[in-house]
Backbone bond lengths (Angstrom), bond angles and torsions (degrees), N, CA, C in turn:
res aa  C-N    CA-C-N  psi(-1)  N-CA   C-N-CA  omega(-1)  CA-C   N-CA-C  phi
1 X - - - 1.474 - - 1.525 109.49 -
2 X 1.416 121.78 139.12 1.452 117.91 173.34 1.390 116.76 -86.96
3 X 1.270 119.52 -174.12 1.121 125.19 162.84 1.575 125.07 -52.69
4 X 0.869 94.31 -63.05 1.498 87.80 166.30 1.769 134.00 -41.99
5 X 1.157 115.02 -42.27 1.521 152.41 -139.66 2.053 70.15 -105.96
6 X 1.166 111.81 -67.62 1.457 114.45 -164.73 1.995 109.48 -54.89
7 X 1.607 104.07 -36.43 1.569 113.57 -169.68 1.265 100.54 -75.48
8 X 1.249 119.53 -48.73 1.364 120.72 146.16 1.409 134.58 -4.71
9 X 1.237 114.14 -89.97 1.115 124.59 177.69 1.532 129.94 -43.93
10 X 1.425 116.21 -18.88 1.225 129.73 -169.02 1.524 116.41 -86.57
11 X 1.249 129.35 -16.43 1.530 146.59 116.51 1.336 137.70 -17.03
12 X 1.507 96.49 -65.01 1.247 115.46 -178.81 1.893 104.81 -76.60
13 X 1.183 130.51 -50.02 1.491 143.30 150.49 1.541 124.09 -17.56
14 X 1.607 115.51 -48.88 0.996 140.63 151.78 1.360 132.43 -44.57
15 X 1.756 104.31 -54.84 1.830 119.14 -168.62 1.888 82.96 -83.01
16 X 1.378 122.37 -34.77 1.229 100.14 -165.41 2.125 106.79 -75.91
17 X 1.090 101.67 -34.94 1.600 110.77 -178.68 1.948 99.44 -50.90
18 X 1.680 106.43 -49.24 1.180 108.32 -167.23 1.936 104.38 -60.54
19 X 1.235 104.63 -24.74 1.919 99.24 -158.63 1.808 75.22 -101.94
20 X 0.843 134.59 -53.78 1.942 105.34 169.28 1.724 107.10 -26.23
21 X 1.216 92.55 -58.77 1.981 94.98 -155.88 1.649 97.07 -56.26
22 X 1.288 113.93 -29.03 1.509 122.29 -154.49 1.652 91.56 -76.18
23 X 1.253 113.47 -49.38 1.381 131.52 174.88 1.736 107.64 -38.67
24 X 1.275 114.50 -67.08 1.267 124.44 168.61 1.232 130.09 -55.13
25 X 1.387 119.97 -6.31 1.439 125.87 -161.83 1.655 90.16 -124.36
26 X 1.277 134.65 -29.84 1.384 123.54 164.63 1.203 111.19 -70.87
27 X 1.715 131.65 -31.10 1.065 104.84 171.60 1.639 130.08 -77.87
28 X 1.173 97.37 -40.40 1.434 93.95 162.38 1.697 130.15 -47.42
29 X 1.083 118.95 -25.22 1.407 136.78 -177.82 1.595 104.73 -77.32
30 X 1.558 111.38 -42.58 1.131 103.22 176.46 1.490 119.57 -84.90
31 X 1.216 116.64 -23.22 1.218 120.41 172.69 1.480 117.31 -82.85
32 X 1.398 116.92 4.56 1.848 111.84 164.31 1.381 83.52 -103.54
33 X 0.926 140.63 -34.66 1.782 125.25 -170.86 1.668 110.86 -57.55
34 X 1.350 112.27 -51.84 1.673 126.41 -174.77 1.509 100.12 -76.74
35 X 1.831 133.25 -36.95 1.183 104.01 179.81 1.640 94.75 -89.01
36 X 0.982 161.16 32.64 1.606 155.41 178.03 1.181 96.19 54.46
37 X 1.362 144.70 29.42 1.770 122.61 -176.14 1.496 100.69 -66.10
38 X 1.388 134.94 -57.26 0.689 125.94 -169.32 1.497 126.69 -117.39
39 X 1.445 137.68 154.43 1.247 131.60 -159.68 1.670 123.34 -66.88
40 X 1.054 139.30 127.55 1.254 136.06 -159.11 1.560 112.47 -47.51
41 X 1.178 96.79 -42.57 1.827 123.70 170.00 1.747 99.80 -40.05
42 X 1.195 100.89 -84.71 1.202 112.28 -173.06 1.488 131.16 -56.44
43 X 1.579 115.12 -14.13 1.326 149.35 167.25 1.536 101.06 -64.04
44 X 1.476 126.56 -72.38 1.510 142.41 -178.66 1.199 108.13 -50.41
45 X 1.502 114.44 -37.64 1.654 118.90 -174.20 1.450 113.33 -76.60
46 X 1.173 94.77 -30.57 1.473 103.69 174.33 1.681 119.34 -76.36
47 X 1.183 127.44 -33.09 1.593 153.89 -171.62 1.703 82.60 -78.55
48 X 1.418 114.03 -60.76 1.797 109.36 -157.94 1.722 93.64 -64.25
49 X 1.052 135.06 -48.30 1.185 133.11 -175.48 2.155 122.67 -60.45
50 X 1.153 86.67 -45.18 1.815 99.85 153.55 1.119 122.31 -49.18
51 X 1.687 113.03 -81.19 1.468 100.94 160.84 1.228 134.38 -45.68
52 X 1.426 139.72 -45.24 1.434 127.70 142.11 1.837 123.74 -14.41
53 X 0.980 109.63 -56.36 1.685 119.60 -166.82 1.644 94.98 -86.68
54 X 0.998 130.24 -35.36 1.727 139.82 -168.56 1.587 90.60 -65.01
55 X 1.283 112.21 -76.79 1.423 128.51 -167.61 1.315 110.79 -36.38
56 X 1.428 126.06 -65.73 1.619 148.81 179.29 1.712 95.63 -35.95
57 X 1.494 91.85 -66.92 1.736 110.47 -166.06 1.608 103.14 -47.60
58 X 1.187 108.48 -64.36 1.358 108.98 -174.51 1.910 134.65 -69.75
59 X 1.817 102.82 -8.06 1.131 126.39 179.55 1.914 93.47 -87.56
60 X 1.390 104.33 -41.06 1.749 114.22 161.40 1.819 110.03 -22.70
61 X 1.129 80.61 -97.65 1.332 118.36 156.17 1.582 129.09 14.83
62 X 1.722 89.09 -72.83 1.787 112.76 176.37 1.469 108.25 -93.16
63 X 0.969 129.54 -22.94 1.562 129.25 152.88 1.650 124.71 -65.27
64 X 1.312 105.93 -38.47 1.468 102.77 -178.38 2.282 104.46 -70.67
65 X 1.429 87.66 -2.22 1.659 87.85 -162.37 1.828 92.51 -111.11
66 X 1.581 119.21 21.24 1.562 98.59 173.87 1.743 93.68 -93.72
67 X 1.324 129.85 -12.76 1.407 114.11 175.22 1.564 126.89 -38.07
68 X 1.316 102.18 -31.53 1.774 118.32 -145.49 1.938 82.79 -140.13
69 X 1.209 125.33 12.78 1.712 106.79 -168.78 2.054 95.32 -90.51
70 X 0.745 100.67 156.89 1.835 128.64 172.79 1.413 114.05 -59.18
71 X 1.709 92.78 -67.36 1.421 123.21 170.14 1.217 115.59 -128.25
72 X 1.412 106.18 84.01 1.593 132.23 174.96 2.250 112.10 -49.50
73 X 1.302 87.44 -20.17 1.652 86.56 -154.81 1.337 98.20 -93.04
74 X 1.851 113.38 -30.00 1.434 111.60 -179.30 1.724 105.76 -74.63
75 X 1.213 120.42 -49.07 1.340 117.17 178.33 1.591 127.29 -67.22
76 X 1.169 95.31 -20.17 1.738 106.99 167.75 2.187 91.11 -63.89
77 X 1.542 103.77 -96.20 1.489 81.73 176.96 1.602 144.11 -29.27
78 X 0.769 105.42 -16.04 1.305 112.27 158.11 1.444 133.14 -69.56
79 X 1.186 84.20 -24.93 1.653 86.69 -168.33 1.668 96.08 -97.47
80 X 1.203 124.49 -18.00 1.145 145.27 132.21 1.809 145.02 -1.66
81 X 2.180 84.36 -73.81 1.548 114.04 139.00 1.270 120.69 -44.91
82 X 1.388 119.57 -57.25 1.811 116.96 -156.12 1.706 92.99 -95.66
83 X 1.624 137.33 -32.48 1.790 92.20 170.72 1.363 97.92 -95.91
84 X 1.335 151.41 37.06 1.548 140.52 127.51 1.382 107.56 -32.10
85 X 1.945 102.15 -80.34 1.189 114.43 156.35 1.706 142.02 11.67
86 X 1.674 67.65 -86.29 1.943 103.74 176.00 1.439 120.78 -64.28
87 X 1.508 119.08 -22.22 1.816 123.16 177.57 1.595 94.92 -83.80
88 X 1.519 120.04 -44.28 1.397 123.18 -168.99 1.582 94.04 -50.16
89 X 1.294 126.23 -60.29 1.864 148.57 -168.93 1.554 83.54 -37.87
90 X 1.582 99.33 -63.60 1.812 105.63 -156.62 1.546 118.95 -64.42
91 X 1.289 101.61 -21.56 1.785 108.13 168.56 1.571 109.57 -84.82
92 X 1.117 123.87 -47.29 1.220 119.12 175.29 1.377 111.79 -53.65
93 X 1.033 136.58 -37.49 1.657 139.72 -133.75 1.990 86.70 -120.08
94 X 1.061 119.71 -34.59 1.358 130.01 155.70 1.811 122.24 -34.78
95 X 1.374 87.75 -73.49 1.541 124.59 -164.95 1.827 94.40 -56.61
96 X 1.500 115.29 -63.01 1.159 112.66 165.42 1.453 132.40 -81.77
97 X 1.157 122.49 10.87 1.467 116.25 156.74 1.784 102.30 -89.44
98 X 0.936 105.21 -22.60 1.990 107.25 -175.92 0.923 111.16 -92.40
99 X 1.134 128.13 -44.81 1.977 141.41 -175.26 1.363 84.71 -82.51
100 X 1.428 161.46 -56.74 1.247 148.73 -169.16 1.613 89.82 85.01
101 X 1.396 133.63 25.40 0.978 125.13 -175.64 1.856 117.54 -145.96
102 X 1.301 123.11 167.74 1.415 114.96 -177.94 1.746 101.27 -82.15
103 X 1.673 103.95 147.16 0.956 121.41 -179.63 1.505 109.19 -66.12
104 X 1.739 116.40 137.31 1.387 108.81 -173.85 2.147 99.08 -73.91
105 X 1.016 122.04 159.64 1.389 137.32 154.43 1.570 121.32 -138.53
106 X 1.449 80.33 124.30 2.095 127.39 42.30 1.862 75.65 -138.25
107 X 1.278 93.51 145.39 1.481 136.89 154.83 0.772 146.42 -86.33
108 X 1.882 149.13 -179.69 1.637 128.39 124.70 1.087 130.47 -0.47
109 X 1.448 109.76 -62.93 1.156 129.17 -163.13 1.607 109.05 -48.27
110 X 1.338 106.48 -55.90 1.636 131.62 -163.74 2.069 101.33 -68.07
111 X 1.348 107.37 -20.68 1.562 113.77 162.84 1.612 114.55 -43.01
112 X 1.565 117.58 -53.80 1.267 146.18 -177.75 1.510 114.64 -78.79
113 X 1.392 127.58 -20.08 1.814 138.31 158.06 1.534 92.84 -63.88
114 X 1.285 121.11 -98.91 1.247 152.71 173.06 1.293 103.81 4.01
115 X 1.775 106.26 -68.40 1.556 126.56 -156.28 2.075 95.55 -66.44
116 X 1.009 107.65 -22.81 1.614 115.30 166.31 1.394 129.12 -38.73
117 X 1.056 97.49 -56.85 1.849 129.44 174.82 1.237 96.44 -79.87
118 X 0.993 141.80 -9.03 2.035 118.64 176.35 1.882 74.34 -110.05
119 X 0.701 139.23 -37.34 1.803 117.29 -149.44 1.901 95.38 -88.17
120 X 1.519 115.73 -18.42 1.315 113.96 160.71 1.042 124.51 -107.64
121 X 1.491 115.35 17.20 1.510 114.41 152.39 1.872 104.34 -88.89
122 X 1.263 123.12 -9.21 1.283 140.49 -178.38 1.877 97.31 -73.14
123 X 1.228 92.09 -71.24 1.739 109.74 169.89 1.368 107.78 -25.40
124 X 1.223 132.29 -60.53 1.526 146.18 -138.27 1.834 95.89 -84.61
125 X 1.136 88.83 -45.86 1.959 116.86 -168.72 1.885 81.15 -59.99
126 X 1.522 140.39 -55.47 0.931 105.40 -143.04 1.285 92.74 -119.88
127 X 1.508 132.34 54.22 1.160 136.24 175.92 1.847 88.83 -110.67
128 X 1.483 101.38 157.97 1.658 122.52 -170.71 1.874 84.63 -82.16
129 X 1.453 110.10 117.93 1.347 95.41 158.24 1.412 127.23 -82.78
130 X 1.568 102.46 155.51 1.764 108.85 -168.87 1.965 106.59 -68.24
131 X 1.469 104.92 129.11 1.238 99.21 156.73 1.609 143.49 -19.24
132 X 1.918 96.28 -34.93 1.358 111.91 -167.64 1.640 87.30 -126.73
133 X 0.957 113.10 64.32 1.649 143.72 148.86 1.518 104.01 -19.58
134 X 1.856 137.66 86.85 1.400 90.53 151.58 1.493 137.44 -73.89
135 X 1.338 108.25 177.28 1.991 75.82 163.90 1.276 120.46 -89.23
136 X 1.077 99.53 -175.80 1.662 105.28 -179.22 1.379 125.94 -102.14
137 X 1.408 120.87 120.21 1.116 130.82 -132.44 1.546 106.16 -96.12
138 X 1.224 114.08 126.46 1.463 126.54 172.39 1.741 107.36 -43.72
139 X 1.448 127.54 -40.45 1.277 128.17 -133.90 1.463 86.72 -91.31
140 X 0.972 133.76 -24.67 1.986 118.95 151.97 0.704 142.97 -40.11
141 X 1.512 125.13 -9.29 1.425 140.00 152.37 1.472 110.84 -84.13
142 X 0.998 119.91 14.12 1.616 114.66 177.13 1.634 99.56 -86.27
143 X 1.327 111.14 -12.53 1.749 120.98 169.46 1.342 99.10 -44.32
144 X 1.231 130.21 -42.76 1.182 128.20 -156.21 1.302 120.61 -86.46
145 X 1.421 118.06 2.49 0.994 104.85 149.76 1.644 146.67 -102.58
146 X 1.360 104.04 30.07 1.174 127.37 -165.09 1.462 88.11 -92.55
147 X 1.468 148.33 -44.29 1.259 136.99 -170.04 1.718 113.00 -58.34
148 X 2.112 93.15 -43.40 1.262 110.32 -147.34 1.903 77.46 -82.21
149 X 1.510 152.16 -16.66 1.217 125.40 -171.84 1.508 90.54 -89.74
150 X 1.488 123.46 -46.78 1.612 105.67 175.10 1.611 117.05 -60.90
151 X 1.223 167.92 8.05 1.612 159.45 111.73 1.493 94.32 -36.95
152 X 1.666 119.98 -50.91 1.282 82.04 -176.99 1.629 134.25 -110.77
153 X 1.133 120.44 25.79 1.687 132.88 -174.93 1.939 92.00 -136.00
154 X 1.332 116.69 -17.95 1.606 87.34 177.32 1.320 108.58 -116.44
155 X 1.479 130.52 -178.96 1.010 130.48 169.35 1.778 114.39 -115.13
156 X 1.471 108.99 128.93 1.337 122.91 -163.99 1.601 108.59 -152.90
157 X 1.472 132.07 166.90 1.062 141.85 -168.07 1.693 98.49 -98.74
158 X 1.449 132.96 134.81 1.470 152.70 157.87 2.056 100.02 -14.05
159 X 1.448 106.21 -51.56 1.425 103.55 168.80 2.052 126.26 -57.98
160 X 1.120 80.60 -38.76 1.582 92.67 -169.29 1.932 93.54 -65.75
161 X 1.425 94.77 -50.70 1.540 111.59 -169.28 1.769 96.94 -45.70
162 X 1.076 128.79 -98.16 1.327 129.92 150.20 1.213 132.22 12.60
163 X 1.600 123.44 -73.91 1.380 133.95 154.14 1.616 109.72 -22.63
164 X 1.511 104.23 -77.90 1.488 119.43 176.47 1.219 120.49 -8.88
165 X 1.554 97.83 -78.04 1.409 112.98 157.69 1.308 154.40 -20.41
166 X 1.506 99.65 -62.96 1.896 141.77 147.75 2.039 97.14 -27.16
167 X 0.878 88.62 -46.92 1.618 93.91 -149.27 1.334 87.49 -108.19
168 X 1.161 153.11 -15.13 1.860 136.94 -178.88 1.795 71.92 -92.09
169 X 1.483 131.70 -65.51 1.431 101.33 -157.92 1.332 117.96 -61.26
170 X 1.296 133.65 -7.94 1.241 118.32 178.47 1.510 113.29 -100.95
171 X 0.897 95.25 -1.62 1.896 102.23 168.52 1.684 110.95 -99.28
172 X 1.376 121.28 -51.97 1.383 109.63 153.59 1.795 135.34 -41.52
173 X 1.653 103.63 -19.97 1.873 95.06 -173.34 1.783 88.41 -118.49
174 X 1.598 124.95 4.75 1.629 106.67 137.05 1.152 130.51 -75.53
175 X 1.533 126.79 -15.65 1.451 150.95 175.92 1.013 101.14 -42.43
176 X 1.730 105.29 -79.66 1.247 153.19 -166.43 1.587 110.20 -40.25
177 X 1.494 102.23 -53.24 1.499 100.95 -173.79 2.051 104.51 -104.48
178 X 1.635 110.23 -12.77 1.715 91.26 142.73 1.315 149.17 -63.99
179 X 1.304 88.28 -32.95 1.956 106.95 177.27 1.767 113.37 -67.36
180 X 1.271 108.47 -4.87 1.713 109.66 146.75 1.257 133.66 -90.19
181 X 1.244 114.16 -0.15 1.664 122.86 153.76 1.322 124.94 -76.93
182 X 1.188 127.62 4.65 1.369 120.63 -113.59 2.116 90.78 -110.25
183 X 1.411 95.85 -11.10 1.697 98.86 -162.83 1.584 81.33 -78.94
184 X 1.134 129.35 -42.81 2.043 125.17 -135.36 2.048 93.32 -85.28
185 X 1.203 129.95 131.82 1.293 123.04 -178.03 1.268 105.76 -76.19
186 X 1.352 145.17 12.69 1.507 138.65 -169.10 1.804 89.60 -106.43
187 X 1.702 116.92 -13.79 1.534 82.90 -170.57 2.096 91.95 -115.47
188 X 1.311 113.69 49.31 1.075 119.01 -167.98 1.388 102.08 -67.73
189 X 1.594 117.79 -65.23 1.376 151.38 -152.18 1.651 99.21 -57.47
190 X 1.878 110.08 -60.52 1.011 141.46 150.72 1.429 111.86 -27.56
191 X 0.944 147.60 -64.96 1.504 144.46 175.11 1.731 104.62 -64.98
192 X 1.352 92.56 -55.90 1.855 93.83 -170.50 1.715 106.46 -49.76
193 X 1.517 117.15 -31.15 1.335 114.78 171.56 1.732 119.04 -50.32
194 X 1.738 97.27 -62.79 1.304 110.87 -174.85 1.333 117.91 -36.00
195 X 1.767 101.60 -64.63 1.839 123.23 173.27 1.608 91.80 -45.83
196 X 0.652 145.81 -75.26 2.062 138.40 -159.27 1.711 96.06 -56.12
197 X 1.284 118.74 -45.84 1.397 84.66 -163.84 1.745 114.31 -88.03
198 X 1.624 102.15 7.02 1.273 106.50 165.45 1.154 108.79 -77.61
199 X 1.514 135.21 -48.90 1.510 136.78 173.53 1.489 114.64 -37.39
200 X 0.997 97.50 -49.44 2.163 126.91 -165.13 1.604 77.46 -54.47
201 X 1.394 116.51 -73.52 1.936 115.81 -161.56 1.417 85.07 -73.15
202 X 1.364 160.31 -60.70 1.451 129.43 -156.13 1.753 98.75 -56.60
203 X 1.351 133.24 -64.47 1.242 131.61 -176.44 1.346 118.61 -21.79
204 X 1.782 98.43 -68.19 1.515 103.37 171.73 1.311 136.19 -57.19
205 X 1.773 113.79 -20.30 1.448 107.56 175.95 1.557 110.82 -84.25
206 X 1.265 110.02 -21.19 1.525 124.22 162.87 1.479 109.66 -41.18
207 X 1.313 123.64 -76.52 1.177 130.90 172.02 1.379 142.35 -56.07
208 X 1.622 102.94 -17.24 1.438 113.62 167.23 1.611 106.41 -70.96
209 X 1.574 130.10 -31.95 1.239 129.24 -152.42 1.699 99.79 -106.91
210 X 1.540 110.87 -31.91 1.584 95.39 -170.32 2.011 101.49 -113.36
211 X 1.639 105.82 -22.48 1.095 107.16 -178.11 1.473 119.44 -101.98
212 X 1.114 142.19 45.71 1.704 119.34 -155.48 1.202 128.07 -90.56
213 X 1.685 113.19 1.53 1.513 100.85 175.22 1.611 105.64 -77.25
214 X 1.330 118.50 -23.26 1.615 114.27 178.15 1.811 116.55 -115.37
215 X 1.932 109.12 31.25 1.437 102.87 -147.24 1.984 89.78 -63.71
216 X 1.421 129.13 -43.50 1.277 120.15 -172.32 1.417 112.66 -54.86
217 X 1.129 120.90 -53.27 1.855 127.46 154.45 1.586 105.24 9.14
218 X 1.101 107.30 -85.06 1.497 133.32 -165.76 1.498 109.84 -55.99
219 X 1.227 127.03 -30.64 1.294 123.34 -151.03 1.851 92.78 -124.29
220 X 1.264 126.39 -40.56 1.231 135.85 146.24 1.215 135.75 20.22
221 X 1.610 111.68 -61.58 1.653 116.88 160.72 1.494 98.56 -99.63
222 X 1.184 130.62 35.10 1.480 101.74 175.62 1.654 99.08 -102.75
223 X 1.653 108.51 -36.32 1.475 116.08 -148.21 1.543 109.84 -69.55
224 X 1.638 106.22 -26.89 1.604 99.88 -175.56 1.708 107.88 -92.88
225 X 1.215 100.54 12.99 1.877 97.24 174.41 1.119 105.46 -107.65
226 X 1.547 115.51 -19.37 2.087 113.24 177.40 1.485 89.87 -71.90
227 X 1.958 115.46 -60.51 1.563 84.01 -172.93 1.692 134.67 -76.84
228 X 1.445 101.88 -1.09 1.547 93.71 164.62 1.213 107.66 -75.30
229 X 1.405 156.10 -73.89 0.856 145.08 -174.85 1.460 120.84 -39.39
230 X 1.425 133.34 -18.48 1.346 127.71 -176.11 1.902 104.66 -90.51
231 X 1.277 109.42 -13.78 1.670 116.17 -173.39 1.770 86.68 -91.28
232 X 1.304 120.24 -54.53 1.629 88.23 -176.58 0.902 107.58 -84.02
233 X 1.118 139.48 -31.31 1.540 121.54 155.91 1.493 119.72 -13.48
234 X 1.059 116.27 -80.77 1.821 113.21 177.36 1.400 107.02 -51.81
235 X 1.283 124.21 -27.32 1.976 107.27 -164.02 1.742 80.81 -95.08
236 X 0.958 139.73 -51.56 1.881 144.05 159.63 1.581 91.46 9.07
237 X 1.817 98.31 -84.40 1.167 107.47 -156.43 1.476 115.03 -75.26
238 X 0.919 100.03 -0.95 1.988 111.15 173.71 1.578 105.14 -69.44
239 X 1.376 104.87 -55.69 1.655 108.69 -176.77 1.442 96.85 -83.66
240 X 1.091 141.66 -53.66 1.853 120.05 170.66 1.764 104.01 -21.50
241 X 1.408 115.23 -51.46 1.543 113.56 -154.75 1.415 97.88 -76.54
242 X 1.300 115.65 -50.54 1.628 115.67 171.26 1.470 119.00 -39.57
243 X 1.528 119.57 -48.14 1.217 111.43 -175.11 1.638 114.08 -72.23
């Protein structure tokens, strides 16, 4: 490995240590939730503060790696994606440590979820497509019907209804245009991110409509393992291309 190849790597070393830890910290999270050790309250507070520190770290991370990056412009947006993300985290996690109260949704906050999915549909646009192209698959919009069965089996306010929506289509047409990467093994990690943090928001809109005294609960360990996995994901497929 050269120098380069070596400065490199020390990024990528990092995002992978961080989505281990992330790994370890959902399980543990889920396993104080199911044995009750600790109070749900105090569980979330703890999760909002992680994701806070996760996000930063790993936006760290993909910046310290445009010195030595391939494709400086895709991983710059990216890093992009995760404090979009990460300001949405910081208003939410704000709002209820000050308001002493739950954040209304969708909010401000949800500007900075949302704004995720257009800056990695940005990502996607400036990746080299693979020779062996799949296409891109219609069946990612079947997301969409997760809003339209909650309007009709849950009960929610015209905003929420809407929102829902807002946010399955913009998570369905990042799907849409990942699931053409999907043959080459360098953009595995990279997709497996995307798919989680689409799960992470189907979960959570799930839970805003049928669950809400614990709807963040539920969705909680998912969000900081889609974006760990989506940061090595991009440096992943950097060293796939190198090799």
């Amino acid at each position: 490995m050269n120098a380069s190849g070596a400065a490199q790597s020390h990024p990528l070393q990092i995002c992978r240590w961080l989505l281990l830890l992330t790994l370890a910290w959902a399980l543990l999270f889920g396993g104080l939730a199911l044995l009750r050790l600790l109070s749900l309250d105090t569980l979330i507070a703890a999760a909002d503060i992680y994701q806070l520190a996760l996000g930063f770290a790993l936006t760290a991370a993909l910046l310290a790696s445009l010195k030595t990056s391939r494709n400086r412009s895709a991983v710059l947006v990216t890093s992009l994606a995760i404090v979009s993300w990460t300001l949405g985290q910081l208003f939410w996690f704000s709002y209820t440590l000050l308001m002493k109260s739950p954040l209304p949704y969708p909010s401000v906050g949800d500007l900075g979820f949302t704004g995720s999915y257009f800056l990695l549909i940005g990502v996607l646009g400036l990746l080299k497509k693979p020779q062996n192209q799949a296409k891109e698959s219609t069946a990612a919009f079947a997301l969409l019907l997760l809003p339209l069965l909650l309007a009709v089996f849950g009960q929610s306010s015209p905003g929420v209804r809407l929102y829902n929506f807002v946010l399955s289509l913009a998570a369905s047409f990042t799907l849409y245009k990942a699931l053409s990467l999907r043959r080459e093994p360098k953009n595995r990690w990279l997709l497996a991110g995307i798919l989680a943090l689409a799960a992470s928001d189907a979960v959570f809109m799930t839970s805003v409509v049928l669950l809400r005294a614990s709807r963040t609960a539920t969705s909680a360990p998912l969000y900081p393992l889609a974006l760990a996995l989506i940061a090595y994901g991009i440096l992943k497929r950097e060293e796939k291309t190198d090799g």
